[in-house]
C-alpha positions as CSV (number, residue, x, y, z in Angstrom):
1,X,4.7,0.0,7.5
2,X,6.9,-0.6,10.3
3,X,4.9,-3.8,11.8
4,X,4.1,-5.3,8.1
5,X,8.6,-5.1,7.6
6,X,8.6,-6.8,11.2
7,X,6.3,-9.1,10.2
8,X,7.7,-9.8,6.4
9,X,11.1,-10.8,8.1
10,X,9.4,-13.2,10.5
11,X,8.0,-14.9,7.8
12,X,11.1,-16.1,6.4
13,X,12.0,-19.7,7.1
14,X,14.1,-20.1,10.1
15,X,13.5,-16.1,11.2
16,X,13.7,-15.5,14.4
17,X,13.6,-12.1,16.8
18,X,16.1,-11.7,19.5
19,X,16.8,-8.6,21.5
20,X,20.7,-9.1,22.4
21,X,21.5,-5.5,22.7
22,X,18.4,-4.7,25.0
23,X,14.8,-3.3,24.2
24,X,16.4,-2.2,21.1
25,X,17.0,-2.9,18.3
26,X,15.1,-5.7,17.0
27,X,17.4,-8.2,15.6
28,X,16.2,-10.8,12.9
29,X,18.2,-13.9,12.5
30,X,18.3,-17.1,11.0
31,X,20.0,-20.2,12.7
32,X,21.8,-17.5,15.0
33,X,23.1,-15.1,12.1
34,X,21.2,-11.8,12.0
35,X,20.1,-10.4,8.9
36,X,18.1,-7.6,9.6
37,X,17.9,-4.6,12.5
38,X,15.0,-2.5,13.3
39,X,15.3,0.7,15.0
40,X,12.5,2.4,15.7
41,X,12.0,6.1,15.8
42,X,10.2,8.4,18.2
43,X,7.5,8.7,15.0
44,X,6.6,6.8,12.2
45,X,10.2,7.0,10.7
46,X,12.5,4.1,11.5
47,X,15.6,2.8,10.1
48,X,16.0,-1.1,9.1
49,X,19.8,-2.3,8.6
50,X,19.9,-5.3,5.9
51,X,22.8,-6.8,4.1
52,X,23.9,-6.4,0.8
53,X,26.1,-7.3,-1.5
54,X,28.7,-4.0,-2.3
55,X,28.4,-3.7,-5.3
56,X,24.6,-3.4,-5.0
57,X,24.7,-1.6,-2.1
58,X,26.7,1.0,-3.7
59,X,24.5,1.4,-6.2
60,X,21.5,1.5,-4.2
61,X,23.0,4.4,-2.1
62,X,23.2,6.2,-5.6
63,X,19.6,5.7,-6.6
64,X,17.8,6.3,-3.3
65,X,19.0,9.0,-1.2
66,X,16.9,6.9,2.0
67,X,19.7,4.4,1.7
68,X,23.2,5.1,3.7
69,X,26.3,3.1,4.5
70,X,25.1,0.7,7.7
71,X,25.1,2.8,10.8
72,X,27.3,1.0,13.6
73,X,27.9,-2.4,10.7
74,X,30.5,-3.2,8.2
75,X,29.8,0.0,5.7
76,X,30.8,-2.3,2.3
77,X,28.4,-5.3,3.5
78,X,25.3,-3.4,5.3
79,X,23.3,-0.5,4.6
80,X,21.0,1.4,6.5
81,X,17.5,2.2,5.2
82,X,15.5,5.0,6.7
83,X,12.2,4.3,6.4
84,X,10.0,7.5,5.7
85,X,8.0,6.4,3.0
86,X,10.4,7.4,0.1
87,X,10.9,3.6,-0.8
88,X,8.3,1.4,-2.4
89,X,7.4,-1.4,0.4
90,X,7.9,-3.6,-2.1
91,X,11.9,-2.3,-3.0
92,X,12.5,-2.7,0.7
93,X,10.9,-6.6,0.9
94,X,13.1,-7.4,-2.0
95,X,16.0,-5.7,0.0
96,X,15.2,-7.7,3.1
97,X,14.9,-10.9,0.6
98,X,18.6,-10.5,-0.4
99,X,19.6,-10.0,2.6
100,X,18.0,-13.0,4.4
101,X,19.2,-14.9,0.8
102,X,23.1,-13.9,1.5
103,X,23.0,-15.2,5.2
104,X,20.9,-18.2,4.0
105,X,23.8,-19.1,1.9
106,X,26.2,-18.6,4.0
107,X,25.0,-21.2,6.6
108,X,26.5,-25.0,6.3
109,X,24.7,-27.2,4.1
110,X,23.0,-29.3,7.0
111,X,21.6,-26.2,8.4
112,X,20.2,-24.6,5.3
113,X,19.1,-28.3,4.6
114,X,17.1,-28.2,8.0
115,X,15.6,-25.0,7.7
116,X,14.0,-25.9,4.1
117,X,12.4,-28.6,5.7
118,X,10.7,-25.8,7.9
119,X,6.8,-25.7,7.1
């Protein structure tokens, strides 16, 4: 699951990964904003921090006990989702989605102009 999360992230326009803290985390960013980190475990559990908005952060940490306040990030704006196969893939690529979708937004209008015109 780990590598198809990796590789869903990638696949949004503009993604990039850096490594800015060292070997790990993986960082995802677009146009230099990160909007996802990948810590991997010493099995096949990991934990992927993703942005949120609060209110449905807050309510995400209610319904799925995988999903934590962001460890080491701004605990109203990020959480932190362990992945160990408690989640539907498909919750956690819509999780990724809104997350990508708030720093999208938040870019200037000639950036987010420039990175639709990705192919």
């Amino acid at each position: 699951m780990k590598n198809n999360i990796i590789d869903y992230c990638l696949e949004k326009k503009g993604a990039t990964k850096d490594y800015p803290f060292g070997p790990a985390p993986i960082v995802v960013k677009i146009a230099g904003k990160m909007f996802a980190l990948i810590f991997e475990g010493k099995d096949d559990n990991f934990r992927l921090n993703l942005k949120c908005d609060p209110i449905i952060a807050e309510n995400l940490r209610e319904q799925h006990k995988s999903v934590q306040p962001g460890y080491h990030m701004n605990k109203k704006h990020w959480n932190t989702i362990t992945i160990d196969g408690s989640m539907l893939e498909s919750d956690i690529f819509a999780m990724i989605d809104h997350s990508y979708e708030l720093i999208f937004k938040s870019l200037p209008k000639n950036i987010r102009e420039s990175i639709l015109e990705i192919i």
